[in-house]
C-alpha positions in Angstrom: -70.6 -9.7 -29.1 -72.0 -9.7 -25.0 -72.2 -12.6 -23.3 -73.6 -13.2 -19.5 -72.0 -15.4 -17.0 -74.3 -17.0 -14.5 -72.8 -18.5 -12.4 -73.6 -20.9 -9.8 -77.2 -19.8 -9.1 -77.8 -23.1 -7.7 -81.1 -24.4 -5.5 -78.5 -25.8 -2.7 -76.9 -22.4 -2.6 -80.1 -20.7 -2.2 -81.8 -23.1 0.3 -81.8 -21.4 2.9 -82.1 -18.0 0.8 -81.9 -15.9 4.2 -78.2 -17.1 4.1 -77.1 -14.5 0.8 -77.1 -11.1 0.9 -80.8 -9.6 -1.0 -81.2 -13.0 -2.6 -84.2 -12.1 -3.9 -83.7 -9.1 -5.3 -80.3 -10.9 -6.7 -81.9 -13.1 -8.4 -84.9 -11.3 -9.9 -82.6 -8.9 -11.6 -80.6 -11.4 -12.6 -83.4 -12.5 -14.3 -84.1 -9.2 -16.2 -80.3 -9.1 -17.6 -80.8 -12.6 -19.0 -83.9 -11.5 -20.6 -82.3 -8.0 -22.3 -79.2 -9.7 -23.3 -81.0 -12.6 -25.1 -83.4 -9.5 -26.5 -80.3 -7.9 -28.1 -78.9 -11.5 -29.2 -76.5 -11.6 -26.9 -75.2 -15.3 -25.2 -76.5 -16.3 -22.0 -74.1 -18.9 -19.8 -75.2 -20.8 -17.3 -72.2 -22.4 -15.2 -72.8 -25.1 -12.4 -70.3 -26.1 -9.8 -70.8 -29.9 -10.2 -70.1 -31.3 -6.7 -70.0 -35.0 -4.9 -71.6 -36.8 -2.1 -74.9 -35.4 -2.6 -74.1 -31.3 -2.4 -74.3 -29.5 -6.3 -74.0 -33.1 -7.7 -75.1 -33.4 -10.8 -78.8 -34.6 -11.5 -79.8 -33.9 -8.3 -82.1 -31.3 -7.8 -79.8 -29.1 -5.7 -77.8 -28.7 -8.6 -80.4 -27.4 -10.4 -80.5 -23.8 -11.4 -83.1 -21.8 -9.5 -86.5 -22.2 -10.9 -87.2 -18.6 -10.4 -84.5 -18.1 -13.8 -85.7 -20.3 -16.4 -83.5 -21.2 -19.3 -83.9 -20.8 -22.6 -82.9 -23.3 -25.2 -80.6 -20.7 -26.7 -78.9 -20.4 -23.2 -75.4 -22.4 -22.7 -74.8 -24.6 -19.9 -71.2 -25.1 -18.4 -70.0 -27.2 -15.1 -67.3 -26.6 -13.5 -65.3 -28.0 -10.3 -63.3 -25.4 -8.9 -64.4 -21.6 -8.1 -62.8 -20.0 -11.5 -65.5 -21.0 -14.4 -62.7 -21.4 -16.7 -60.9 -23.7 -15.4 -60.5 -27.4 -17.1 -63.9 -26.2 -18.7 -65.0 -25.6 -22.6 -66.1 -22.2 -21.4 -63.4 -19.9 -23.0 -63.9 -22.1 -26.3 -67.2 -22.1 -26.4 -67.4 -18.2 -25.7 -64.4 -17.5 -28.6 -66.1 -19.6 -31.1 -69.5 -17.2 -31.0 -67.2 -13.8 -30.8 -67.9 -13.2 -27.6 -65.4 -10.0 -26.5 -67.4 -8.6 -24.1 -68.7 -10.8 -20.6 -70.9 -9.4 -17.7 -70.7 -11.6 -14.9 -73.4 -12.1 -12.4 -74.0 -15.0 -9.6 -72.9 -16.7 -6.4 -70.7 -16.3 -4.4 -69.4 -13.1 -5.1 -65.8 -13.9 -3.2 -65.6 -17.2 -4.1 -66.9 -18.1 -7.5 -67.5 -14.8 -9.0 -64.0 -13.0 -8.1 -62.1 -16.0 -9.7 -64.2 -15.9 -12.7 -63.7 -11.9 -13.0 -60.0 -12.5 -12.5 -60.2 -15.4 -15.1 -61.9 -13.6 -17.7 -59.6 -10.1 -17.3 -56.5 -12.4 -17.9 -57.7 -14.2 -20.7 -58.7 -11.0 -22.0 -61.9 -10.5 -22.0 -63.9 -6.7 -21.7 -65.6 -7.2 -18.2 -69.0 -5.7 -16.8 -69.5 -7.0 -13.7 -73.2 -5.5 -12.6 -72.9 -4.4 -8.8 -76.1 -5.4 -7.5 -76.7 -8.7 -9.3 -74.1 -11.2 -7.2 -74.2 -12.4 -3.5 -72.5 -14.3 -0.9 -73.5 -15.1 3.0 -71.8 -13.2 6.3 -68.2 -14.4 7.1 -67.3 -14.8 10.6 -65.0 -11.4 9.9 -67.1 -9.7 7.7 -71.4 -9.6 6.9 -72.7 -10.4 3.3 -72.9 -6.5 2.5 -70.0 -5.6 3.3 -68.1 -8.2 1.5 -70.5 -7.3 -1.9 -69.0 -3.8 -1.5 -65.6 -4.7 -1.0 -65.3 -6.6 -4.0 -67.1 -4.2 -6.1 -64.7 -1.3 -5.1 -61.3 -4.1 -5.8 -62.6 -5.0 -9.2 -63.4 -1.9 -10.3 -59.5 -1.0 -9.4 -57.8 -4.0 -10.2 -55.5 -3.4 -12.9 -55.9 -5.8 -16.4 -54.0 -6.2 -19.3 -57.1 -4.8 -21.5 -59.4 -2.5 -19.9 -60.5 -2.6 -16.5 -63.5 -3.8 -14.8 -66.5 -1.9 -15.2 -68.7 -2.4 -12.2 -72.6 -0.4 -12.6 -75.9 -1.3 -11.3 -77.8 -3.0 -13.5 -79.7 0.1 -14.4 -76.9 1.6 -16.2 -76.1 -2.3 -17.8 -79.6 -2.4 -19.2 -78.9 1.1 -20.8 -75.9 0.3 -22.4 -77.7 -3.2 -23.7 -80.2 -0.7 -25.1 -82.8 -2.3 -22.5 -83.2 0.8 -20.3 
């Protein structure tokens, strides 16, 4: 069984969306992989960082998820408080319980949020697709948005796992394998 990880795709994140690297294209095919992995019956996972003081707290409407990737009732929801999406949270549970082996992750911000949850998922086990062109982040004062995409596309698609490694493919080829291509 697939299951796909969004994670954090949050309106305060995307505020001001010139801030992440080809938000909009980010997100739109984000979009199309939820919609091909709930057409094979895969899971779809929502995960919110649930914040204080105002910033991803929950209820507010930055915390909401982007408008532009509407949920489905069949979609999960998940918060979490630190950058791995399994920690102190039901997620591994909830993913076990439905037979989930197999997890593409997607989101914001790809070396924060989305590297500990790839890292996460690999030591718990879990077959990994991480789709190349469907996460972000913003510039960092040593390296820009792009670069820092690439980076850790190239690390998890060599880091060594206790199962099999990381697949990392544009979502073109991810779509193909869902049969959705």
């Amino acid at each position: 069984m697939n299951a796909l990880l969004v994670v954090d795709m949050q309106r305060d994140l995307f505020r001001d969306a010139d801030a992440r690297h080809d938000a909009q294209g980010v997100v739109s095919r984000i979009e199309t992989l939820c919609r091909a992995m709930r057409a094979t019956g895969g899971t779809v996972v929502f995960v919110r960082h649930a914040g204080a003081d105002g910033w991803l707290e929950p209820g507010t409407e930055g915390w909401e998820i982007l408008s532009e990737l509407p949920l489905s009732e069949s979609d999960l929801p998940v918060e979490k408080m630190s950058c791995d999406s399994f920690c102190r949270t039901p997620l591994e549970a909830m993913l076990r319980e439905r037979g989930v082996e197999h997890l593409y992750v997607v989101g914001c911000c790809t070396d924060y949020c989305i590297d500990a949850t790839v890292r996460a998922a690999a030591s718990l086990g879990f077959r990994l697709t991480v789709p190349s062109d469907c996460h972000t982040t913003g510039d960092k004062p040593a390296l820009d948005a792009a670069t820092v995409v690439r980076h850790h596309n190239h690390v998890w698609a060599t880091m060594i796992t206790p199962e099999q490694p990381v697949r990392v493919m544009p979502l073109a080829d991810c779509l193909k394998e869902l049969g959705n291509g």
